[in-house]
C-alpha positions in Angstrom: -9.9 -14.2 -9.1 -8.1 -12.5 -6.1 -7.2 -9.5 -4.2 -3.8 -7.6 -5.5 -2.7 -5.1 -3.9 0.5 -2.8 -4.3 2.3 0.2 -2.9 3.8 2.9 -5.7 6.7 5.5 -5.0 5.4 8.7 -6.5 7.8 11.6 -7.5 6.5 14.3 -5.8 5.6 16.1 -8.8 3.3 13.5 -9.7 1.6 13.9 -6.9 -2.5 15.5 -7.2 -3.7 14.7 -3.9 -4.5 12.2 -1.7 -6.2 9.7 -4.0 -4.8 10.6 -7.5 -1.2 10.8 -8.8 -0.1 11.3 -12.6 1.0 7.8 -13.7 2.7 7.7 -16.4 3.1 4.5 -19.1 4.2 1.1 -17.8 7.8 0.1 -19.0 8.9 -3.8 -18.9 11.5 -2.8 -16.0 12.3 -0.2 -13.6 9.9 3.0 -13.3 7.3 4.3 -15.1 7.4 6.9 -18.2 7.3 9.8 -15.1 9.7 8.2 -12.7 7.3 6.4 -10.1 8.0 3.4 -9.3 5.0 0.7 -9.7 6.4 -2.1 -8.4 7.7 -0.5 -5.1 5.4 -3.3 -2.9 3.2 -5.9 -3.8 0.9 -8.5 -2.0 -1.7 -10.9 -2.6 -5.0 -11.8 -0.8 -3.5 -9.9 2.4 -7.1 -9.0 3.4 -6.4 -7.2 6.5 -3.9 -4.6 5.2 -6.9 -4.4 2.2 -9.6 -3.1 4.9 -7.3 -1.4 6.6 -6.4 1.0 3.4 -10.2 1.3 2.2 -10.4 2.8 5.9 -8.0 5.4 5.0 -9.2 6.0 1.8 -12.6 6.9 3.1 -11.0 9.1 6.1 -9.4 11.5 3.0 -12.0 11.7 1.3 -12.6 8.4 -1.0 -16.3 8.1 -2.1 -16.0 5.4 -4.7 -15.7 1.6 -4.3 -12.3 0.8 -2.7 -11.0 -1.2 -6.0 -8.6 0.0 -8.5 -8.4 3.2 -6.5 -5.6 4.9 -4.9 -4.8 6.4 -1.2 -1.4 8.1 -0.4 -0.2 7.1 2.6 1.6 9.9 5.0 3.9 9.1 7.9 0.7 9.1 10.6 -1.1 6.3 8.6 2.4 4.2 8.8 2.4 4.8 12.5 -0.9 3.5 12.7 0.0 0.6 10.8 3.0 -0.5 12.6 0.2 -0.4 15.8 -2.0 -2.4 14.0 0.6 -4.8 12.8 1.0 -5.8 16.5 -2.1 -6.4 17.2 -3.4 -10.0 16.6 -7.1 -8.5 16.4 -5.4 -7.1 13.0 -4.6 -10.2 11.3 -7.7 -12.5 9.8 -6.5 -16.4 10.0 -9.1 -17.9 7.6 -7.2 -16.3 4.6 -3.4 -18.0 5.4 -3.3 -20.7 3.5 0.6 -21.7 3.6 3.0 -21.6 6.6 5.3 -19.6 5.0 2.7 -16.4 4.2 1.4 -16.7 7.6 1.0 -14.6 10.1 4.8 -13.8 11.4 6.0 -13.6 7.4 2.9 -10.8 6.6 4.1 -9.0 10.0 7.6 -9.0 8.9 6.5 -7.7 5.2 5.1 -5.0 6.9 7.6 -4.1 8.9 10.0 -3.7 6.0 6.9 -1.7 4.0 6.9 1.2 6.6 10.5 1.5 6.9 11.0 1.9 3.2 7.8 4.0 3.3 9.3 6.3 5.7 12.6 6.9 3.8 10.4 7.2 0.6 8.5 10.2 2.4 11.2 11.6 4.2 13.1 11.8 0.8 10.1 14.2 -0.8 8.0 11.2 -2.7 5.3 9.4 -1.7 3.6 6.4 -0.9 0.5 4.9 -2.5 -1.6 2.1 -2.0 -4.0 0.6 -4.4 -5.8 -2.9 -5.5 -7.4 -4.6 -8.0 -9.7 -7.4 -6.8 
């Protein structure tokens, strides 16, 4: 058992509020039944970008436990990100356990995250994280 965690492109008419978008049903490829895109990002066990989120979620508003739920992510929380990012105090070594998912190749995934964040956002969709642990 493990931490998944993943970033959806919501249409903009999918999207509720901050925590809840309509999802529609999972196809084998491409989006879903309603046009988000569920595969958009994905990682695995990345346990700083994890505590990071359930932050956010509880700033807008997030009462549950921070698994299997949802936060949308607007252009200031990606700012805040790419800060982080920087930052070694961000990044938790116990958890990298291979070279290549270290911490330069988790900073790099990020840094391609927010950029195709931004161009989702600034294209009228929007950004979602969520887990599963």
């Amino acid at each position: 058992m493990g931490l998944d965690q993943y970033a959806y492109r919501v249409k903009k008419q999918n999207v509720i509020d901050d925590l809840n978008f309509y999802e529609g049903d999972r196809l084998e490829f491409g989006p879903d039944t309603l046009g988000n895109d569920l595969d958009f990002d994905y990682w695995r066990k990345f346990y700083p970008l994890d505590r990071w989120a359930e932050e956010v979620y509880e700033r807008k508003g997030g009462k549950d436990v921070f698994n299997c739920s949802s936060v949308r992510l607007d252009l200031k929380d990606l700012d805040e990100l790419e800060k982080l990012a920087q930052e070694d105090e961000f990044y938790d070594d116990d958890y990298f356990t291979s070279p290549q998912e270290g911490r330069e190749w988790h900073y790099e995934h990020l840094m391609r995250f927010i950029k195709n964040a931004r161009e989702v956002i600034n294209d009228g969709d929007a950004v979602y994280y969520s887990n599963w642990w």
